[in-house]
Every structure is written in C-alpha cells, then in structure tokens.
C-alpha positions in Angstrom: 135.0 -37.7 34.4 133.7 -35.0 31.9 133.3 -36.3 28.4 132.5 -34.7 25.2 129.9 -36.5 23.1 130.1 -35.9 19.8 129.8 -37.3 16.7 132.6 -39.1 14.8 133.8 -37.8 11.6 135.0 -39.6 8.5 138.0 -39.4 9.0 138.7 -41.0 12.7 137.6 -44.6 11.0 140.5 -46.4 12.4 140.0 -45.0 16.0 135.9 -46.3 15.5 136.7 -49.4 14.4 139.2 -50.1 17.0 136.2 -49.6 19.7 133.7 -51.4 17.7 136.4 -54.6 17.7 136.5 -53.6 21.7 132.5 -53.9 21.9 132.6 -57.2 19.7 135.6 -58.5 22.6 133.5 -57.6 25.3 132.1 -60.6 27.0 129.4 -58.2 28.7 128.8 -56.3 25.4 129.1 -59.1 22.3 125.2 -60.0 22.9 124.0 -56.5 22.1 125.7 -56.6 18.6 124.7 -58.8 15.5 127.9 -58.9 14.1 131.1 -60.9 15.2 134.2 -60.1 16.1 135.4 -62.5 13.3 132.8 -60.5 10.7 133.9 -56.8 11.5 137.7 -57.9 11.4 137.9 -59.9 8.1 136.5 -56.1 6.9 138.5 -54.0 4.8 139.8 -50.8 5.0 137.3 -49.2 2.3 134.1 -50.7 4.6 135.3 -49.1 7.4 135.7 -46.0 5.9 132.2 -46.0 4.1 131.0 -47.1 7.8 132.3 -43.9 9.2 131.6 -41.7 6.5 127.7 -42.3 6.6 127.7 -40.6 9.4 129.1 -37.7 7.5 127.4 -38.0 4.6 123.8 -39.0 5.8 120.8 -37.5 7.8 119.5 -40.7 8.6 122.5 -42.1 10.7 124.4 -40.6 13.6 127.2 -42.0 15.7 127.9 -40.6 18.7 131.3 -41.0 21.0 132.5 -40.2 24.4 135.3 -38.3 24.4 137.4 -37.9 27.8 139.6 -35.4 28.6 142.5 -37.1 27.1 141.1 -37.8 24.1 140.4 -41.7 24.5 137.0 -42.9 23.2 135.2 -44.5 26.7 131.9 -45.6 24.3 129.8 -44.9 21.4 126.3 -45.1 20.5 124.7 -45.7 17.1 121.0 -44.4 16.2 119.4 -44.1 12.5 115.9 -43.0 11.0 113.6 -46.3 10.8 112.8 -45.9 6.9 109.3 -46.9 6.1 108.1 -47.1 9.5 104.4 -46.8 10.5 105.2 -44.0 12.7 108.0 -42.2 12.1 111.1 -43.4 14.8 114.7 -43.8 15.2 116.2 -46.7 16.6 119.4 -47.2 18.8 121.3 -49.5 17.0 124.8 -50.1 19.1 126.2 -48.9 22.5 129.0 -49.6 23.8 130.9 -48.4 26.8 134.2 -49.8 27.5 134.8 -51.5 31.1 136.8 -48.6 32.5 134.4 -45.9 32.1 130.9 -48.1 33.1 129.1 -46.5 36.2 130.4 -43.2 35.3 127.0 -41.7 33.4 128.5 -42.4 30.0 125.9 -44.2 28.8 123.4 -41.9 30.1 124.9 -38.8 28.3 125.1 -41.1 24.9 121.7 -42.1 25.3 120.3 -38.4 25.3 122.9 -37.3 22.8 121.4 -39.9 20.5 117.6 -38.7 21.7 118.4 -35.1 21.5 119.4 -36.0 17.8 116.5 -38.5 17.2 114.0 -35.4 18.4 116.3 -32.7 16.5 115.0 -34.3 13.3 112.4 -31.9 11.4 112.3 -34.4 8.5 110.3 -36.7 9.3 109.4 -35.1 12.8 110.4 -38.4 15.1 107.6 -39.3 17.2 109.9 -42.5 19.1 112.8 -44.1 19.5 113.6 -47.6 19.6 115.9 -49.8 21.0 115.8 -54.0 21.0 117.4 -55.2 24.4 118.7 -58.5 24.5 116.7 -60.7 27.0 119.9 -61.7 28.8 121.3 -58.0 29.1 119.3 -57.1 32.3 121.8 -53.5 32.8 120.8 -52.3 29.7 117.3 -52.7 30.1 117.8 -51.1 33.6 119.3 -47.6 31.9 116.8 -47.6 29.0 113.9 -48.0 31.5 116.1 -45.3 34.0 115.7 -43.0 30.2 112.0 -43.4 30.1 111.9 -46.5 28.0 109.1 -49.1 28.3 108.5 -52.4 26.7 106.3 -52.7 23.6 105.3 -55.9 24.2 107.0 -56.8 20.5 109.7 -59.7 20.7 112.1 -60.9 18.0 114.6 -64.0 17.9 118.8 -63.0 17.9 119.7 -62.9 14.8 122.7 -65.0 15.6 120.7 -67.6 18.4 117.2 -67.9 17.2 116.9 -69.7 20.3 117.0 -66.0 22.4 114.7 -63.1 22.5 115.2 -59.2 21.9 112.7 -57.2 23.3 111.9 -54.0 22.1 111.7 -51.0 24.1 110.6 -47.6 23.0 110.2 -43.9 24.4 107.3 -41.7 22.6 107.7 -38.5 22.2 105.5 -36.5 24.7 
C-alpha cells in the first residue's frame, strides 16, 4: 500500500485523537505510551485541539501520519526538539501503527519522515535522535535497530510501572 506521510494540521484534531484512543486500545501498543486510555478520553475538546495545533504552531514538535489511498490514517509518529539537552537531539515520542496496516513498511516510512524532519532542523542543528523502547516491546526495538538505532546503555523506570525499564536507543548523526 502507498501512503502519504505527512503532517497533521490543526484542524484534523478529531481524526488524531481518534487514533491516539486506537493506540491507547491497542493491547500491543498501550506499553509504548505514558498516558491511558482513561487520561486522553476524560480530555476535552479544547486539549485536543491545542494538542494538534502545536504542531501547527511550533518548530519544536512534529506529528507525522500515514495516509492511505483512501484517506484512512494506518499510524502516526510523534517527534519534538529535546529543550536543554547536552547535545542537541530530537526524541520520538509516540508511534503507533494500527493492526491492519503492520508489516506493510509504515513504520519505516514514519520513522524517516520523523528523522528527515529531526535532521531538517537548522536551529539547533540536531546531532541525534532519541527514542525510549519499552523493555517488553521487543518489535519495536527490532525496527529502531533495522533504522540504525543502538542502545545507550541509559535505562529509566515506566512512568506508569516503576517496576519496568525503558531503554533508550539513539541514532547520531554521521
């Protein structure tokens, strides 16, 4: 399937938070977000729309979708500036790709949307991206590693199960 990856405008905030619910659903995705489903439903209308309108609005935040043919959103990826980092960096923030369109190179092309972005940047000049991978979510750290990504070594506790580990994974700029 050919998709168009693209970011989302302010105005399609009902159609992104429809597949951010989706990704919070998701048995297979839920671990990769810090929010709940219960959290980004009890939202209102206005947080949704300042949600999508950042990426509008700001230099430092970019969400990307996957558009099919017929117009249906098959995932999304979030990345944003790190502000105040020692080097300066993006991070990957949310990706999401619903069950229907897994293991057809979605993910891939979101990924290098969000890195052609990341490296697009002239202020600050991004010198790595970022991602944390959930210790449990072994697919996703098979595609960042397919991208080029390697561990840092750095490890953090879920913000929602301090009992589990993110890793964090990152690709330098060469």
């Amino acid at each position: 399937m050919a998709y168009l990856i693209r970011p989302v405008t302010a105005d399609e905030w009902k159609r992104l938070k429809e597949l951010r619910l989706a990704a919070l659903a998701d048995p297979a995705a839920r671990m990769a977000f810090h929010q709940t489903f219960e959290e980004a439903a009890a939202q209102p209308e206005e947080y949704w729309r300042r949600h999508t309108a950042r990426n509008d609005e700001s230099g430092s935040t970019r969400t990307l979708i996957g558009e099919g043919p017929d117009g249906s959103w098959g995932g999304m990826v979030v990345v944003r500036l790190v502000e105040g980092a020692e080097v300066p960096q993006t991070e990957v923030v949310a990706v999401y790709v619903r069950p229907e369109h897994r293991g057809t190179g979605l993910s891939r092309e979101l990924f290098e949307a969000a890195l052609g972005w990341s490296w697009s940047l002239s202020e600050p000049v991004v010198a790595r991206v970022r991602v944390w991978v959930h210790e449990e979510n072994a697919s996703a750290e098979g595609l960042y590693r397919a991208l080029g990504f390697a561990p840092t070594g750095r490890t953090a506790a879920d913000p929602r199960n301090p009992a589990a580990v993110e890793r964090e994974m990152a690709l330098t700029r060469l």
